[in-house]
BAZA-598104 format. One record per atom (N, C-alpha, C): x, y, z; residue in one letter; atom name; residue number from 1. Coordinates in Angstrom, 2 decimals. Atoms other than C-alpha are relative to their C-alpha. Layout:
BEGIN
+---------+---------+---------+------+------+-----+
!      xx !      yy !      zz ! rest ! atom !  nr !
+---------+---------+---------+------+------+-----+
!       X !       Y !       Z !    a !   CA ! NUM !
...
+---------+---------+---------+------+------+-----+
***
This chain:
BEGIN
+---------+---------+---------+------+------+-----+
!      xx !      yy !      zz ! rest ! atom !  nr !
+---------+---------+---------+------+------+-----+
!   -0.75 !    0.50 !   -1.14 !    x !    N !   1 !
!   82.23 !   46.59 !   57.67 !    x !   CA !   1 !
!   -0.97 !   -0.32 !    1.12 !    x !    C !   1 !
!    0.62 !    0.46 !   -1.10 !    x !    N !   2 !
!   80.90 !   44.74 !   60.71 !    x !   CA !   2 !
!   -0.34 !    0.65 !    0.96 !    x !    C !   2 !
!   -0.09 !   -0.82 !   -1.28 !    x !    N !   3 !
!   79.55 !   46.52 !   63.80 !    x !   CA !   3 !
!    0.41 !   -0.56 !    1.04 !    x !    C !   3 !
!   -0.40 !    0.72 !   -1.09 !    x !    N !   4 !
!   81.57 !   45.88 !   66.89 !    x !   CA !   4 !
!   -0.87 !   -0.54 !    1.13 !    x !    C !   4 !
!    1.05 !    0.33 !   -1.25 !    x !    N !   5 !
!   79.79 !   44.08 !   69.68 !    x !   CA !   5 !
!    0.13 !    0.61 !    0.69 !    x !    C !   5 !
!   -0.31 !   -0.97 !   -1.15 !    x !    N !   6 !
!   79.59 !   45.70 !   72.89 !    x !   CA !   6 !
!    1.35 !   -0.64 !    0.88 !    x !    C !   6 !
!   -1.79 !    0.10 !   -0.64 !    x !    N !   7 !
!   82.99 !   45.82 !   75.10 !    x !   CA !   7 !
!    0.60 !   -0.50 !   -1.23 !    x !    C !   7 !
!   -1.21 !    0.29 !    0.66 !    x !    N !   8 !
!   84.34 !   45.18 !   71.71 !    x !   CA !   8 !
!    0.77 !    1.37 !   -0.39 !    x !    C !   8 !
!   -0.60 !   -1.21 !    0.21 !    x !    N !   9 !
!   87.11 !   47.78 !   70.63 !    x !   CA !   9 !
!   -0.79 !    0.61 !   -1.87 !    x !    C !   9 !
!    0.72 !    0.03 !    1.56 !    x !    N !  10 !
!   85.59 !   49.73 !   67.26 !    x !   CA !  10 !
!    1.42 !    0.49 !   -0.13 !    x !    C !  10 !
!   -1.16 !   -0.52 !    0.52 !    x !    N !  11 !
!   88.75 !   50.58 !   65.29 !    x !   CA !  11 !
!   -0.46 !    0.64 !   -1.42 !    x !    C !  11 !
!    0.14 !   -0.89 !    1.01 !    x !    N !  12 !
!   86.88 !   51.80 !   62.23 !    x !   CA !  12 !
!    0.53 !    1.16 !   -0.43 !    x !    C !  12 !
!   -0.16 !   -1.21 !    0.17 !    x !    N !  13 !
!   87.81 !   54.99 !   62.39 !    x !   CA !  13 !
!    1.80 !    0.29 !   -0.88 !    x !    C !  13 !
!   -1.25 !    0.45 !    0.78 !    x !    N !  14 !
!   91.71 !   53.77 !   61.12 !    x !   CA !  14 !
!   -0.58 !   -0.06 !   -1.74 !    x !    C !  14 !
!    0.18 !    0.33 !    1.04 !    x !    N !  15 !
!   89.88 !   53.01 !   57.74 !    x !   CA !  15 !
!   -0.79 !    1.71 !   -0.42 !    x !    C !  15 !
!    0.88 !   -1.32 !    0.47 !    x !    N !  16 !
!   87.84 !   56.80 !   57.54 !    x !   CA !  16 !
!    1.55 !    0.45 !   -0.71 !    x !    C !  16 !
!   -1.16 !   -1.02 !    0.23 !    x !    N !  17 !
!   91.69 !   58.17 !   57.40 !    x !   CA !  17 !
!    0.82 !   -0.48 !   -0.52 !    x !    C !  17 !
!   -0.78 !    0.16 !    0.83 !    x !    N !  18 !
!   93.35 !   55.96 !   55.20 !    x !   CA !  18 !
!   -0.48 !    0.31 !   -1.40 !    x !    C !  18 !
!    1.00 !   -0.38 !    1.27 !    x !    N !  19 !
!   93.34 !   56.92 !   51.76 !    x !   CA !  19 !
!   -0.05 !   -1.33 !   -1.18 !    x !    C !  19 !
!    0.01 !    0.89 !    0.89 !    x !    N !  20 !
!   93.55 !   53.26 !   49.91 !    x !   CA !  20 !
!   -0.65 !   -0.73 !    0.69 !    x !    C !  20 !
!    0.07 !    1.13 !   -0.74 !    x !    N !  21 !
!   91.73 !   49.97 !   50.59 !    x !   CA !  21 !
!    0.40 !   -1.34 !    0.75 !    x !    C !  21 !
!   -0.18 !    0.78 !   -0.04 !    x !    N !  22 !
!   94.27 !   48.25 !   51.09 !    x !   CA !  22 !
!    1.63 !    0.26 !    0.74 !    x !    C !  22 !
!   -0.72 !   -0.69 !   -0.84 !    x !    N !  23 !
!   97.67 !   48.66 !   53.37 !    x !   CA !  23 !
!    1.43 !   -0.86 !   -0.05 !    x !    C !  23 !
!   -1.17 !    0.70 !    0.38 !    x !    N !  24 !
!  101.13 !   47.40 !   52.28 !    x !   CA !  24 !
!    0.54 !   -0.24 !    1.71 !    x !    C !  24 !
!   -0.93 !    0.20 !   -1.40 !    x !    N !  25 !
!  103.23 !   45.60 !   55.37 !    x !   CA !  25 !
!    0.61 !    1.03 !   -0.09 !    x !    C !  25 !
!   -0.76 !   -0.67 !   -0.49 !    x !    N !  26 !
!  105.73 !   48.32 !   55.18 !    x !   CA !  26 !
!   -0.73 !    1.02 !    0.36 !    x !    C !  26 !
!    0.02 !   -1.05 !   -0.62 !    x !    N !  27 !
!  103.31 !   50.85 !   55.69 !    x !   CA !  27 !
!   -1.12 !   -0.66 !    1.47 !    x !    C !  27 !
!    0.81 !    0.10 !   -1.03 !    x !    N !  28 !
!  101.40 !   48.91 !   58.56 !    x !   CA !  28 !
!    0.29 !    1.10 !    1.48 !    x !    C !  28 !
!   -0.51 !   -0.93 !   -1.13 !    x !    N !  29 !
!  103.21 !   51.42 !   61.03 !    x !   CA !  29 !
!   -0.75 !    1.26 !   -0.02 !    x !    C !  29 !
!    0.80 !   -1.23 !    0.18 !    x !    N !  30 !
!  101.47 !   54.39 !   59.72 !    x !   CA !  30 !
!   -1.28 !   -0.33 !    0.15 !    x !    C !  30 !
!    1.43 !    0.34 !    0.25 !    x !    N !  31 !
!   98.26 !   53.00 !   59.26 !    x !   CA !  31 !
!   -0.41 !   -0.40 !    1.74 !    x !    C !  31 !
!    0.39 !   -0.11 !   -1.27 !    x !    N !  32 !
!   98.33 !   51.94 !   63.09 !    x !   CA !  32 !
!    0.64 !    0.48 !    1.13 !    x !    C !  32 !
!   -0.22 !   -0.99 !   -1.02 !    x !    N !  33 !
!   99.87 !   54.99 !   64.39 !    x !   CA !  33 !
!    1.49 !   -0.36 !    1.07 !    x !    C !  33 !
!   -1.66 !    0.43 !   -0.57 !    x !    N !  34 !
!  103.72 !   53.00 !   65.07 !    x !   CA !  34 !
!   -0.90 !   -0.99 !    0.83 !    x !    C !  34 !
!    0.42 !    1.23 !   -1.44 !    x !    N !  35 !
!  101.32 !   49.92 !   67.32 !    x !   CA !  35 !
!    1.08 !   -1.18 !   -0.37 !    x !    C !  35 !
!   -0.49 !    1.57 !    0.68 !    x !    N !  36 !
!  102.81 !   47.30 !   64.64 !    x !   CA !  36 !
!    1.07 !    0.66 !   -0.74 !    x !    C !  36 !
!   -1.78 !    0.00 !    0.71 !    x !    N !  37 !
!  106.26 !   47.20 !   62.87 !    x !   CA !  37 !
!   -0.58 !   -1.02 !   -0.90 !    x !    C !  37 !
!    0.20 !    1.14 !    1.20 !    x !    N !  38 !
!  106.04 !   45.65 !   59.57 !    x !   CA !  38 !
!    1.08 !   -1.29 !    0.25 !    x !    C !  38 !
!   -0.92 !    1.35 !   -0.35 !    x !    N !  39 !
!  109.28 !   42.84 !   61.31 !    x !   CA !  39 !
!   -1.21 !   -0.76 !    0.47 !    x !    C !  39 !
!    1.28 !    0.74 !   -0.80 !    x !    N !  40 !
!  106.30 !   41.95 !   63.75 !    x !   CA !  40 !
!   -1.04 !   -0.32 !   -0.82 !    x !    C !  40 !
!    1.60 !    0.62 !    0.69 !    x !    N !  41 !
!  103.26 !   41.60 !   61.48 !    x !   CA !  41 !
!    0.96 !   -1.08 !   -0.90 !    x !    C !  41 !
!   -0.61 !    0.92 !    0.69 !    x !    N !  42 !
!  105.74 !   39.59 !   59.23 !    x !   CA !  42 !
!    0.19 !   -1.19 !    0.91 !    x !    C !  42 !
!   -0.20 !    1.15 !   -0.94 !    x !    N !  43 !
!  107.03 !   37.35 !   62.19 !    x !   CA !  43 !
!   -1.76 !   -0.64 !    0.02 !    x !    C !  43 !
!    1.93 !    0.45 !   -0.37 !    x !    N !  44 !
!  102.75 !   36.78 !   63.03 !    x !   CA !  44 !
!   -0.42 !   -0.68 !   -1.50 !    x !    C !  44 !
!    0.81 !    0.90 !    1.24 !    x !    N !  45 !
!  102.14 !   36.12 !   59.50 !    x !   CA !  45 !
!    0.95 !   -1.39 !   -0.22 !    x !    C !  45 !
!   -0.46 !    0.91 !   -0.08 !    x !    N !  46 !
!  104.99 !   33.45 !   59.32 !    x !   CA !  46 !
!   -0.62 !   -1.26 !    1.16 !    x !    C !  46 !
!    0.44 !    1.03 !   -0.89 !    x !    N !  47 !
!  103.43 !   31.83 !   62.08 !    x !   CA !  47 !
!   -2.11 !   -0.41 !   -0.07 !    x !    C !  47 !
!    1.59 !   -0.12 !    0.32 !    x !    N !  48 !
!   99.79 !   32.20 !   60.97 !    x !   CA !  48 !
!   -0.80 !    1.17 !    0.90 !    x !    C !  48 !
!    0.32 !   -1.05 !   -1.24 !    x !    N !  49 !
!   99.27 !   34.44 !   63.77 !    x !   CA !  49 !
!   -0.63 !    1.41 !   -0.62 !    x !    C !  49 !
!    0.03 !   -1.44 !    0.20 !    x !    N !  50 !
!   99.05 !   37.63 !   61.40 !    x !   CA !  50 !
!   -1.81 !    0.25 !   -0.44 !    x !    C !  50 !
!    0.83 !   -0.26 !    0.84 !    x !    N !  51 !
!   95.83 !   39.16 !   59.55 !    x !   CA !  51 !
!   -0.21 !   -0.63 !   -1.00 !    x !    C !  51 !
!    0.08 !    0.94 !    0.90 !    x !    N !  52 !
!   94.33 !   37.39 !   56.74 !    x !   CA !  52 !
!    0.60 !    1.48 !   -1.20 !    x !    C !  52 !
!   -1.01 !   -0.79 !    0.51 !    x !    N !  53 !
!   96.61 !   38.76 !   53.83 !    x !   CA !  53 !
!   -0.28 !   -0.33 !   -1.66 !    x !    C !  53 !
!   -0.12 !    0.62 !    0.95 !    x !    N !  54 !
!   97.59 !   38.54 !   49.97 !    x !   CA !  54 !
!    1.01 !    0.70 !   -0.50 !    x !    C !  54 !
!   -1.58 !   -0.47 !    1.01 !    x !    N !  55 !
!  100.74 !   39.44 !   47.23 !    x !   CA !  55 !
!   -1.03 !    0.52 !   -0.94 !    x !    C !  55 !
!   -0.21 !   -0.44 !    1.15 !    x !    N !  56 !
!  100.49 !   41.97 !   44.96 !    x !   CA !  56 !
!    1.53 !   -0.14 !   -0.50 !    x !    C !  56 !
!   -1.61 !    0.19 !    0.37 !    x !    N !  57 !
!  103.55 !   41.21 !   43.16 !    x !   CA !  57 !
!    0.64 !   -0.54 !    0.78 !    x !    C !  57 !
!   -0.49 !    0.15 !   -0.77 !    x !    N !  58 !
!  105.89 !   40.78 !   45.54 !    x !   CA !  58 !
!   -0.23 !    0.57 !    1.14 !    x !    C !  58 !
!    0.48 !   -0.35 !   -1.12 !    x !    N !  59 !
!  104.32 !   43.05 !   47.97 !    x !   CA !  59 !
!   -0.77 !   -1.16 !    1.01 !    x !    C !  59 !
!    0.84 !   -0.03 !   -1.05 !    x !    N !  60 !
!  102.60 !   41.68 !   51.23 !    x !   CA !  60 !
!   -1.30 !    0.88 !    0.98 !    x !    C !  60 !
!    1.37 !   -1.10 !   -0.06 !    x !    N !  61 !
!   99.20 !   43.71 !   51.50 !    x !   CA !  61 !
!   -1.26 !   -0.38 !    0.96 !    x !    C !  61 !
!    1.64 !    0.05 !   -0.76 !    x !    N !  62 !
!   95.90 !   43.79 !   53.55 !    x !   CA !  62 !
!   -0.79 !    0.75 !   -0.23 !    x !    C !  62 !
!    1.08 !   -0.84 !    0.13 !    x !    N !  63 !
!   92.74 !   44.65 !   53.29 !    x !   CA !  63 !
!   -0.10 !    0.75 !    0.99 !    x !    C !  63 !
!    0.57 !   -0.79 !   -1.24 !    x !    N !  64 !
!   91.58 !   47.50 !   55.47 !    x !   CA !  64 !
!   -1.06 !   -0.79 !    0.99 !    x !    C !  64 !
!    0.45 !    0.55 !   -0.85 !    x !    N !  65 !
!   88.67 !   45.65 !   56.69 !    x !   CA !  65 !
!    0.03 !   -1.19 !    0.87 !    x !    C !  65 !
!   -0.89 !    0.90 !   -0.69 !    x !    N !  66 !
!   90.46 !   42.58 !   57.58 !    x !   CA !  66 !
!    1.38 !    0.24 !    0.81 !    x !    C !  66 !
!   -0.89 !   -0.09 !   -1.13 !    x !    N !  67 !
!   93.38 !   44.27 !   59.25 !    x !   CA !  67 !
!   -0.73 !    0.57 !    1.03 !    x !    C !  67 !
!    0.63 !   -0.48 !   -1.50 !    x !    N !  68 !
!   90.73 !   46.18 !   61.66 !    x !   CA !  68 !
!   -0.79 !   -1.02 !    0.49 !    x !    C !  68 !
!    0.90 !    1.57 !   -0.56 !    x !    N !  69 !
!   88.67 !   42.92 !   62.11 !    x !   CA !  69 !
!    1.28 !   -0.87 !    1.19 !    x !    C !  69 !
!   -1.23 !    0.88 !   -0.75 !    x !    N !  70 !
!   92.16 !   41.52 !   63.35 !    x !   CA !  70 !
!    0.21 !    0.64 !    1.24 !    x !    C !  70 !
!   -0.31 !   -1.29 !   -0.92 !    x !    N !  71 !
!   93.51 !   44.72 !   65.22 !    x !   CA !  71 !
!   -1.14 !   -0.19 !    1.17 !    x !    C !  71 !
!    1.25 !   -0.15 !   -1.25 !    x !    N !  72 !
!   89.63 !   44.65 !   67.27 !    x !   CA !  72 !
!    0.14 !   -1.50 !    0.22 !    x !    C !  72 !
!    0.28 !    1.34 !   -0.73 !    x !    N !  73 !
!   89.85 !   41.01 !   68.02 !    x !   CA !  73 !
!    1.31 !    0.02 !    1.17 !    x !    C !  73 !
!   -1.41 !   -0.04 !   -0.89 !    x !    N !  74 !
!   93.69 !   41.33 !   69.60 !    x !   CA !  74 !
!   -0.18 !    1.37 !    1.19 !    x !    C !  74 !
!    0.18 !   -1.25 !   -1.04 !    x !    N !  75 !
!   92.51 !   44.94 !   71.50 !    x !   CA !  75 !
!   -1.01 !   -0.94 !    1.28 !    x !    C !  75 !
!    0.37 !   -0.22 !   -0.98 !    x !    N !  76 !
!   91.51 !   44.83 !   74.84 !    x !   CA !  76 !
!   -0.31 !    1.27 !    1.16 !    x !    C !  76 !
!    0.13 !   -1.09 !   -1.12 !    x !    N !  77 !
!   89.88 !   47.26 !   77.64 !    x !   CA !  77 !
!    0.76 !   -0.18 !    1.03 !    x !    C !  77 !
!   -1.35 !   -0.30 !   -1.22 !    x !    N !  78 !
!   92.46 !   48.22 !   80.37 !    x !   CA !  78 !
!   -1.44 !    0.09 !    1.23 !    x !    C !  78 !
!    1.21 !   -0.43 !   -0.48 !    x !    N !  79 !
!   89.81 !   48.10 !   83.51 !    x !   CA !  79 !
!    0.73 !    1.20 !    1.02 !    x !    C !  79 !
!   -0.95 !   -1.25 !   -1.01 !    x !    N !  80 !
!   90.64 !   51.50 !   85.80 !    x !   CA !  80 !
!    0.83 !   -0.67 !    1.33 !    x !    C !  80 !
!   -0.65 !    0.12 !   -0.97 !    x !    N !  81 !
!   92.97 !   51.06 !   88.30 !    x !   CA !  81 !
!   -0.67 !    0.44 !    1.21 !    x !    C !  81 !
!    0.42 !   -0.61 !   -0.88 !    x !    N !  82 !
!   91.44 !   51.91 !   91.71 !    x !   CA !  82 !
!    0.82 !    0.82 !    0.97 !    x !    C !  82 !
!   -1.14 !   -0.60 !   -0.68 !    x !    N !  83 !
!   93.39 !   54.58 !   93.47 !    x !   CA !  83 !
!   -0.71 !    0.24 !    1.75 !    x !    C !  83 !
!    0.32 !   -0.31 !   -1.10 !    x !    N !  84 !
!   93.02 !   54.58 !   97.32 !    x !   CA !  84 !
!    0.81 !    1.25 !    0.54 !    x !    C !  84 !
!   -0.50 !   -1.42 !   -0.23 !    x !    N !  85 !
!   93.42 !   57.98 !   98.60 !    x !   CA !  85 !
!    0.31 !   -0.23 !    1.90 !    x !    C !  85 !
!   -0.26 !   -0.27 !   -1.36 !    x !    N !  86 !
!   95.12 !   58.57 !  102.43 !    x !   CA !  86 !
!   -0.63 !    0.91 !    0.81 !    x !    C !  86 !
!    0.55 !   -1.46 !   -0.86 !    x !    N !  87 !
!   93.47 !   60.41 !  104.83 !    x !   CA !  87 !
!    1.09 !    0.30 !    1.26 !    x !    C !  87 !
!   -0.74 !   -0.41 !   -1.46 !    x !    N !  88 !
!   95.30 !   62.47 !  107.04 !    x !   CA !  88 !
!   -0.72 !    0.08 !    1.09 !    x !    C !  88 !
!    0.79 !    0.48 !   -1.00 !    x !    N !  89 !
!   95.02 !   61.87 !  110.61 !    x !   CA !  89 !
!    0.61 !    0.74 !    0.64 !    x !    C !  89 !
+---------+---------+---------+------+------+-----+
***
């Protein structure tokens, strides 16, 4: 797997703790902790939008390292909020 650039998100660590290479749509919810709903990655893949994908059978499947290649391109850093504090007077 690729090393993330810098300010990129690493998501590797999703692939240490699954135990297959490969991650059926219905279980995309487990695999990223409830982020994605297998309706939503379906809607994204209808539109091309989703992960690059393939059928076993009739399943809809992904590779591990192509759904975290996807997952780190769509993440973003939140930058801190700055909190201004009051001084009493």
């Amino acid at each position: 797997m690729e090393h993330p650039k810098p300010n990129q998100i690493d998501l590797s660590a999703l692939a240490e703790k699954w135990p297959s290479g490969i991650v059926p749509r219905e279980k995309v919810g487990d695999f990223t902790g409830g982020l994605l709903s297998p309706g939503y990655l379906a809607n994204l893949d209808s539109i091309g939008e989703g992960p690059e994908s393939f059928r076993i059978g009739r399943k809809r499947v992904y590779s591990v390292p192509a759904l975290i290649k996807w997952l780190e391109k769509r993440a973003t850093h939140i930058k801190p909020r700055r909190v201004h504090q009051h001084q009493d007077r």
